[in-house]
Structure formats: C-alpha cells, structure tokens
C-alpha positions in Angstrom: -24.8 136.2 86.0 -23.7 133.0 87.8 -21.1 130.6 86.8 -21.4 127.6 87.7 -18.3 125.1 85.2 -19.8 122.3 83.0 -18.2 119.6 85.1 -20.1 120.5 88.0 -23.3 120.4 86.5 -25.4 117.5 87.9 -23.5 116.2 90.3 -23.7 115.4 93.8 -22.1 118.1 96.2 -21.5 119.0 99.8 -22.8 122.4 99.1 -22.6 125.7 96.7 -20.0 128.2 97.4 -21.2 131.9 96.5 -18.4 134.5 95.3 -20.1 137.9 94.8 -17.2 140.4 93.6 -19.3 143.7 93.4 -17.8 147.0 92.8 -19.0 151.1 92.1 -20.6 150.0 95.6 -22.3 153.2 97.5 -19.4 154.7 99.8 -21.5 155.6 102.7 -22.7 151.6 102.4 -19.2 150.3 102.5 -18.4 152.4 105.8 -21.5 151.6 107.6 -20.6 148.9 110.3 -24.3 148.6 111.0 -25.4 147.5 108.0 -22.6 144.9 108.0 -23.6 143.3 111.0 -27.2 143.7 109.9 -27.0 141.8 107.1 -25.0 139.3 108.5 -27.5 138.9 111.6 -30.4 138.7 109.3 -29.1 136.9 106.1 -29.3 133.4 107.2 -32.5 133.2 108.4 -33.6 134.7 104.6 -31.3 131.9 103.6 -33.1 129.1 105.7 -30.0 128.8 107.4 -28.9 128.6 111.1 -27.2 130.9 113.0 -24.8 129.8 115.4 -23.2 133.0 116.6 -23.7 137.0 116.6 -21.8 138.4 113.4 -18.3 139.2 114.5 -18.1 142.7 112.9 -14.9 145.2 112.5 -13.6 148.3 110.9 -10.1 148.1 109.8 -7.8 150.1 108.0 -5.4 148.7 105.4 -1.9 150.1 105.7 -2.4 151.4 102.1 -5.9 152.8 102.4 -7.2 156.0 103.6 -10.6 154.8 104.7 -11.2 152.2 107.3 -13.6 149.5 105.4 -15.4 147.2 107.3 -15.0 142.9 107.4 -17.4 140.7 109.0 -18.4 136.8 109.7 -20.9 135.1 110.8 -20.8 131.0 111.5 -23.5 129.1 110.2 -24.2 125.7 111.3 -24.6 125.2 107.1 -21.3 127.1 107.3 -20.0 130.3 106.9 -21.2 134.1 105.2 -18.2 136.9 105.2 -17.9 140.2 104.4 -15.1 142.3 103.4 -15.3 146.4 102.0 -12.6 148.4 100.6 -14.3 151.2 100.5 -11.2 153.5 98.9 -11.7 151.6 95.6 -15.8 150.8 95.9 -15.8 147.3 96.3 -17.2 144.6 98.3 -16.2 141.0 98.5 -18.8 138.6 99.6 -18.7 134.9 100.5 -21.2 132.3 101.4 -20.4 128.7 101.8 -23.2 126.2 102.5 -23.9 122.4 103.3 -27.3 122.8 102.1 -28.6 123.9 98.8 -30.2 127.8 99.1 -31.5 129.9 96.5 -28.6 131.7 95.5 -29.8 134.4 92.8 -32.2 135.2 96.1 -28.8 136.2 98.3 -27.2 137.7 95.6 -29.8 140.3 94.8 -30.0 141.0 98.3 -26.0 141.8 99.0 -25.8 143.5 95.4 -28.8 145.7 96.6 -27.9 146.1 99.8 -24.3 147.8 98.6 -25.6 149.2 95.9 -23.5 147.8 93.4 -23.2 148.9 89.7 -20.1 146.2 89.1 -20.3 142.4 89.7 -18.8 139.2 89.6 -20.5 136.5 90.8 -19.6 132.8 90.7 -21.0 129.7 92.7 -19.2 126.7 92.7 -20.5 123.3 93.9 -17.7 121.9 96.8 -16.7 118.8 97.9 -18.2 116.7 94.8 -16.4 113.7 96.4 -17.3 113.9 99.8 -19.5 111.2 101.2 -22.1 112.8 102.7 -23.6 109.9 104.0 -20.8 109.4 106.5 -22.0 113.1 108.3 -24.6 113.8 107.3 -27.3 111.5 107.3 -29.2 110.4 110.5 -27.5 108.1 113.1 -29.2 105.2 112.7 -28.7 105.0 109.2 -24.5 105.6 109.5 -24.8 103.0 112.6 -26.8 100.5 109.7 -24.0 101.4 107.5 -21.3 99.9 109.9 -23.1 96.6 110.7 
C-alpha cells in the first residue's frame, strides 16, 4: 500500500521519493552482495532512469549485530536508489528518490520480490513541491527566454 498525504495530491513536484520498509525478508537474500549490486545495476534502466555510476556495494557489520548485512548506492542522473539489510532482524530498507515521475508500484514489487518480503512499509512522498523546475530543468533556450 502506498501513502501518498492529501496535501500532496495534485500538485506539482520535483519528484516522488520511494520508502519501502520490508521485513521477514529471506536471510540468504539479505547476505547476498550480488544480488545487491544486481539490483542496483539493473533497477534504473527498469525504471527508465540513467545510470551514472557502477553501484557502490559493501558488507558491513554493525557493532551490535552478528551478521554482516549488506548497504549499497547507486547515483542516478534522476537521483539516487539505496540499499541497506540488517539481516540479524530480517529487514531491508530501501530508498529511491527521483526527478522524474516512474511507476512506482512497478519498483516496489520488484525490491519486495526480490527480498522476499512478508512485512512492508511503503510510502512515497512527492519532494520539493516548491521548487521551480523551470529554473533547471527546462531546456536552455527557454531559461535564457526567461531572463530577457
């Protein structure tokens, strides 16, 4: 289920923000590096979106865990996707933040299925509902029309 408040609803944004929050993950996903670069490597083309450098992938172990879990990122030119597993408690945290409207029930399926989640939170959130877009992100000559 996504949340998305009232006071968001129909109006202009920069870009939705995806929260997924999913937990009774499968252990042996949480502890797989692999599939934590691979989904960051191959989720922003699904996305439409543009990669602008390899994942940046590593296993780390929290002084009050017992199992290294695994964090990743991945820079967009839209933005950003992260990772982060805690794989002593089965859970997952998830982030993707966008410039540009994506289907977000599509990468949500996809990361819950992909950890095999039986838990989860999701909530998007439409950011920068006062940014002037106009002022980065519309063509040149436009913003150069703009100043005249």
């Amino acid at each position: 289920m996504i949340d998305v408040s009232e006071s968001e609803m129909g109006q202009s944004a920069f870009g939705p923000h995806v929260m997924v929050d999913a937990s009774k993950c499968v252990f042996d996903k949480l502890v797989d590096y692999d599939l934590v670069f691979d989904i960051l490597d191959n989720l922003p083309a699904k996305l439409g979106m543009t990669k602008m450098t390899a994942p940046y992938v590593v296993k780390w172990l929290d002084k009050f865990g017992t199992v290294p879990g695994v964090s990743g990122f991945v820079m967009i030119a839209e933005s950003h996707i992260s990772i982060h597993t805690f794989p002593d408690q089965d859970y997952v945290f998830i982030d993707i933040f966008s410039c540009r409207e994506f289907d977000t029930e599509k990468a949500i399926k996809y990361l819950v299925s992909s950890f095999g989640a039986k838990k989860v939170t999701t909530k998007v959130i439409k950011r920068g509902l006062d940014f002037d877009r106009n002022k980065c992100c519309s063509p040149l000559e436009a913003r150069v029309a703009q100043k005249a």
